[in-house]
N, C-alpha and C positions, 0 to 999 in steps of 0.2 A: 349079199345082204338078204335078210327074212323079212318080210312085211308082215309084222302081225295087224290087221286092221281091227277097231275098237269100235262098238256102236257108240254113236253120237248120242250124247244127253242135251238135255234143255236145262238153263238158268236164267231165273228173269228176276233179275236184282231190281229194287221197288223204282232204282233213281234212272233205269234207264229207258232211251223214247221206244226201241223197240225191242221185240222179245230175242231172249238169247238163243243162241244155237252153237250146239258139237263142244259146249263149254263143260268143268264138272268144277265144284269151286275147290279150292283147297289152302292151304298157308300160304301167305304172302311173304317171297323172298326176301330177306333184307337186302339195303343198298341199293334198291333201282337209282338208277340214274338217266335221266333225261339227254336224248342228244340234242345238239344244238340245233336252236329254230323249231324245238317241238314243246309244246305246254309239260309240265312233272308230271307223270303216271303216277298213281299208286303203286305199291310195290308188285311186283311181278310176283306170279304163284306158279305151281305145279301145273296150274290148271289156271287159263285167263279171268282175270278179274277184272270190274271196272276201273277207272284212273281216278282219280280227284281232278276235279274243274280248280281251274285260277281264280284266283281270288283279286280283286281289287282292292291297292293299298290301302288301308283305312285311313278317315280323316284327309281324303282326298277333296278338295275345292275348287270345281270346275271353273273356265275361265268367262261363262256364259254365267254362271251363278255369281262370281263377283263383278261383273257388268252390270248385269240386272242389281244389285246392292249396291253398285256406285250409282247409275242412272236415281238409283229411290231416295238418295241421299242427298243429291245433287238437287232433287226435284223436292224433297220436302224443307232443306236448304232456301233456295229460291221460296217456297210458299210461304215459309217463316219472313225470310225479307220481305216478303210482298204484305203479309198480314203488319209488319212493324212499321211499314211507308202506309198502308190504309189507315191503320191508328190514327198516325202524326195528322194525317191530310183529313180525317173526320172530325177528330179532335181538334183542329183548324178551325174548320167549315165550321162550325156548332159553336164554337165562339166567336167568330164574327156573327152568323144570324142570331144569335143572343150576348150579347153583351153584359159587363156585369151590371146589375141596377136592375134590369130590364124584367119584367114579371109579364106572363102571362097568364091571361084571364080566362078563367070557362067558366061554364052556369053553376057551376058546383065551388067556382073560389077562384082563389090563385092560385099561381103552380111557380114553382122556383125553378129557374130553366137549370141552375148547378145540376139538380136532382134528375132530371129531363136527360142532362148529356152522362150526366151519369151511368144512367138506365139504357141508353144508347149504345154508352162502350161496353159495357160487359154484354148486353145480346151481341154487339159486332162481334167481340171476339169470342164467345161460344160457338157463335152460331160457321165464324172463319173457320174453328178449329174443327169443328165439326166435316163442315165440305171438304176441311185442306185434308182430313183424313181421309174421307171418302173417294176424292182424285187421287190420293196418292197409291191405294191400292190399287185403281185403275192404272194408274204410271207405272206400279211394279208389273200388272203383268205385261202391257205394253213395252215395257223395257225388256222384257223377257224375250219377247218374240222377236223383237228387232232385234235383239241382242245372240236370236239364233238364227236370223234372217241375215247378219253382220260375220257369222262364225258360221256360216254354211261351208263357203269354197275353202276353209281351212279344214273345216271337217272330210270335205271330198281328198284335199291333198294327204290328210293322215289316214284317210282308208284305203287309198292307193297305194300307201308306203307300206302298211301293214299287209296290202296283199301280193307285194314285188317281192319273187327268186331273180335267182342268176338265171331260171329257166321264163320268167315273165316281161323283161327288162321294157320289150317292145310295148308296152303297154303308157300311154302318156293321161294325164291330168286333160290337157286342151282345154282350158278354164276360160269360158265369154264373159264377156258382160264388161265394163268401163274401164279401162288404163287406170286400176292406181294398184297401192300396193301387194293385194293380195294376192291381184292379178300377175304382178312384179314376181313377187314371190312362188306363184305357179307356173312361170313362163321357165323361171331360173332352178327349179325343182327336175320342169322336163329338159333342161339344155345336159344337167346333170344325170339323170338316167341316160341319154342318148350317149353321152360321153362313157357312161359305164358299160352300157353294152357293146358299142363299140371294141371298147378294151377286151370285157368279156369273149366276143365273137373272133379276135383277134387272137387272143388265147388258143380259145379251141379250135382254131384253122389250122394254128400252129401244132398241136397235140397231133390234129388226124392228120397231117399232110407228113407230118417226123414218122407216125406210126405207116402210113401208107408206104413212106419211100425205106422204111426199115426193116418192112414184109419181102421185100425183093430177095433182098440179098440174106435174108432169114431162111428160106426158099430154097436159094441155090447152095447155102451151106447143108442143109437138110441133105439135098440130094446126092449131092456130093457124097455126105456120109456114109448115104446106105449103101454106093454104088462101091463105096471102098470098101464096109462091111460085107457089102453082099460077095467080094471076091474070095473064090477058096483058096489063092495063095497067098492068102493078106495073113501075120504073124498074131501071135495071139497079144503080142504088144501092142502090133498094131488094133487090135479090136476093141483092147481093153480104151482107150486111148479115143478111139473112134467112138465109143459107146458112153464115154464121157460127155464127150464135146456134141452128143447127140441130144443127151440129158440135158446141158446146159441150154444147147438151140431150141429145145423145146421149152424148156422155162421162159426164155427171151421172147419166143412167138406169143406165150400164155402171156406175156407183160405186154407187149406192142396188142391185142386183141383186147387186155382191158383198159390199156389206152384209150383207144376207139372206141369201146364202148362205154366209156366213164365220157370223153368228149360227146358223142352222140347222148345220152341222157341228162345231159345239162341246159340242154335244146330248148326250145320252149316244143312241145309235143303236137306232130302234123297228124298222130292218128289217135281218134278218141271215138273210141266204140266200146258197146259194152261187154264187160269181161267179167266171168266169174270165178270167183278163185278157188276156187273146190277143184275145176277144174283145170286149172294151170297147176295148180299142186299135184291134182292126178297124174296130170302129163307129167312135172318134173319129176315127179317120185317114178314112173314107169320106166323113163330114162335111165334113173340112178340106180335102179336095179338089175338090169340091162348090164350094166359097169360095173357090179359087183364084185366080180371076178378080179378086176382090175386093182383091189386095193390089196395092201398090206395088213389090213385089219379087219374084223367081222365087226360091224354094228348093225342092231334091229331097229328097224322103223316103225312104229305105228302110226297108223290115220287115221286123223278123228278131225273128216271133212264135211263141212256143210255150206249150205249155197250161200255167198257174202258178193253182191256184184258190185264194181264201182265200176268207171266211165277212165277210160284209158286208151294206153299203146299196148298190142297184148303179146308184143315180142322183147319188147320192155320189162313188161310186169312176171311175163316170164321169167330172162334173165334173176331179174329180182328173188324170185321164188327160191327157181335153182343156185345162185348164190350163200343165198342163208341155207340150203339143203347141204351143198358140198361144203361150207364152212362147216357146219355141225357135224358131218361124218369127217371130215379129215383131222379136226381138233376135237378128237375122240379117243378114248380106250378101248384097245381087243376088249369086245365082248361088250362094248358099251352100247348108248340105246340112244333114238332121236323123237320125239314127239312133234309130227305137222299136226296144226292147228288152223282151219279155215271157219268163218263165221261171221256173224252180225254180234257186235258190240256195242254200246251206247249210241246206235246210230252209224255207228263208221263198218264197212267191211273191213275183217281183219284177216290176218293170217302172222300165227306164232309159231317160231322153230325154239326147241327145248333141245338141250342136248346133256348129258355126259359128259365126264373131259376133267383135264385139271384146274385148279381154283384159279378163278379171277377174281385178281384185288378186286374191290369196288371202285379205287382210283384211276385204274388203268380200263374201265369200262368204254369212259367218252373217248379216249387214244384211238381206240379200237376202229372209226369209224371214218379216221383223215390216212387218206393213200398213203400205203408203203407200211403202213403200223402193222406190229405183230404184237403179239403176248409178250412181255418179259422182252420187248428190243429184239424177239429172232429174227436174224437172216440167213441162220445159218441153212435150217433147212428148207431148201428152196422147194421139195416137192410138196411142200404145203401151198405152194402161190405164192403170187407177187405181192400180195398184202393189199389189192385193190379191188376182194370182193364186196366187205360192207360198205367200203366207201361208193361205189357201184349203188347199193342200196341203199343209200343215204340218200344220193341224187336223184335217182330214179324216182321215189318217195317225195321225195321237195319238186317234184318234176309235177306230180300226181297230185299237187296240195295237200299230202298227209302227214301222217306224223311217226316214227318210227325211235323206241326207246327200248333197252338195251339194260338187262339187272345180273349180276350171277346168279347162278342156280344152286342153293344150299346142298351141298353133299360135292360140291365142283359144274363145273361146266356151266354153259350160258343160256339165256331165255331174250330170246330177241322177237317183238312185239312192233309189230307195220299196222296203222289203222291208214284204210284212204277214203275217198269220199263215197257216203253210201245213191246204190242208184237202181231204179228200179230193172228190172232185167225186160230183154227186148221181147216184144211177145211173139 
């Protein structure tokens, strides 16, 4: 493999919080597709480009906005009845202390008391409608508050839910405050996550513990093989034969090792320091080049790395890197090419692998990213791998809180895009 290395450019597109780095803009792919549990990108380019932000359904009606408008209804309801009971009960009053017949006197004449309660009821009821307006807007925004004082601990349980992986399970509500239902409702939220990670945890014991006890005897076939290999009166039948089944043992270790490392990245993560991916790329790329020699194909590499630090596991995030590296060189053409891409994007550290290679439907993109999947259903050919390295960075990514989406690359071959959370680097 040739490393041609590219000096890094700057693009500082107007919508994002911080400036861009090692980006250059260019056509946007068709077909991006979003993998599951990551917001839609934009369409993937030559060259990284920003995503589109989600959008909120329109003509959405929160369930605090229609609280608050029952409470105002309820309450100018009740005012009305109250203003139609003070009516009747004034309108009472005002005829018994005036009677009909009855006239009162002042120094300027008589006064006809009809006229008097007359003059009575409509100031009452102006001056009702007046105040009942005036409390009522007080009542709405009061019902307002109370009404997000009433929908707080439901707000806590759906930001909890929004922020749960299979790698955060441990994570509970714990909701105080008075035995009734919301409470109800929080208690039975967390009996339900503890149940899932359970299962969860139980899963993956079984994956590493199948993988562990399947490394043994992986092992001793291995050895076995080469020590028949290694004899000079072993037949050339037998070599051919030996040389197979050596081929296959090492495929079976490469599946048992992403085993364990697809169970191990599902974890909720014991190490988070900060990592910059400039150079974990460096490192993977120095490695793959190193192995060069080892393939069946020539492909060129360029780098166009800049500093993007997020807050990680950096034997993880590695993995991670070199995964999308050896995908893009093994589903490659002699002679074809790979673009790593490290940087700061809307805020998020990113790192993009572009590759060369043959078409990928647009349909068969999100297939891509669930263990065991290959392009087109292949298992024929095994020296590709076991089909468990993007799912590997699927998890590892959901491990990391980021997001990672996945478009073909016009002309053939794939553009696969990891943002994780951005973080300042250690000083």
């Amino acid at each position: 493999m040739s490393t041609a290395p590219q000096p890094s450019q700057q693009a500082s597109p107007p919508a994002a919080p911080q400036p861009q780095q090692g980006y250059q803009a260019g056509p946007p792919a068709p077909g991006a597709q979003p993998i599951a549990g990551a917001s839609p990108p934009a369409g993937a380019a030559a060259r990284l480009r920003p995503g589109v932000k989600g959008r909120m359904p329109s003509g959405r009606v929160s369930v605090r906005l229609r609280l608050t408008v029952l409470y105002g209804l309820l309450f100018f309801m009740a005012g009305a009845l109250l203003l139609f009971v003070t009516y009747i009960l004034v309108g009472q009053i005002l005829d018994q202390v005036f009677p009909k017949g009855y006239l009162i006197i002042t120094p300027n004449g008589s006064l006809d008391p009809e006229v008097l309660k007359t003059l009575t009821m409509k100031q009452l009821v102006s001056r009702s409608l007046v105040a009942l307006a005036g409390v009522g807007i007080i009542a709405l925004a009061l019902g307002y508050f109370v009404a997000d004082r009433a929908l707080g601990p439901l707000q806590r349980v759906t930001t909890t839910a929004r922020r749960l992986s299979e790698s955060t399970l441990h994570e509970r509500i714990a909701l105080e405050g008075p035995d009734d239902e919301i409470k109800e409702l929080a208690d039975t939220f967390d009996a339900m996550l503890e149940r899932l990670g359970q299962a969860f945890d139980s899963q993956r014991r079984f994956v590493a513990n199948a993988s562990h006890e399947l490394r043994t005897p992986l092992a001793i076939n291995r050895t076995l093989l080469e020590v028949a290999l290694g004899d000079p009166e072993a037949s050339d039948d037998l070599r051919t034969v030996g040389r197979t089944l050596l081929a296959t043992n090492a495929r079976h270790e490469r599946l048992i090792e992403g085993l364990l490392l697809l169970a191990r990245s599902e974890r909720e993560l014991t190490t988070r320091t900060p990592v910059d991916l400039a150079d974990v790329a460096s490192t993977v790329l120095e490695s793959t080049a190193r192995r060069a020699g080892e393939r069946d194909h020539e492909v060129t590499v360029h780098e166009e790395l800049t500093p993007g630090t997020t807050l990680g596991d950096p034997v993880l995030l590695e993995h991670l890197v070199s995964n999308l590296v050896d995908n893009a060189i093994k589903h490659n053409d002699d002679g074809g090419e790979v673009w790593a891409r490290t940087g700061v994007l809307d805020g998020w550290a990113t790192v993009q692998i572009e590759n060369t290679g043959a078409t990928v439907p647009a349909y068969e993109v999100d297939r891509l990213f669930e263990p065991f999947r290959r392009l087109n259903a292949d298992r024929v050919e095994s020296a590709k791998g076991a089909g468990l390295g993007l799912s590997i960075v699927r998890s590892v990514v959901l491990a990391h809180r980021g997001s990672v989406h996945a478009a073909p690359r016009p002309g053939g071959g794939l553009i696969v895009t990891v943002r994780l959370p951005l973080t300042q680097p250690a000083a």
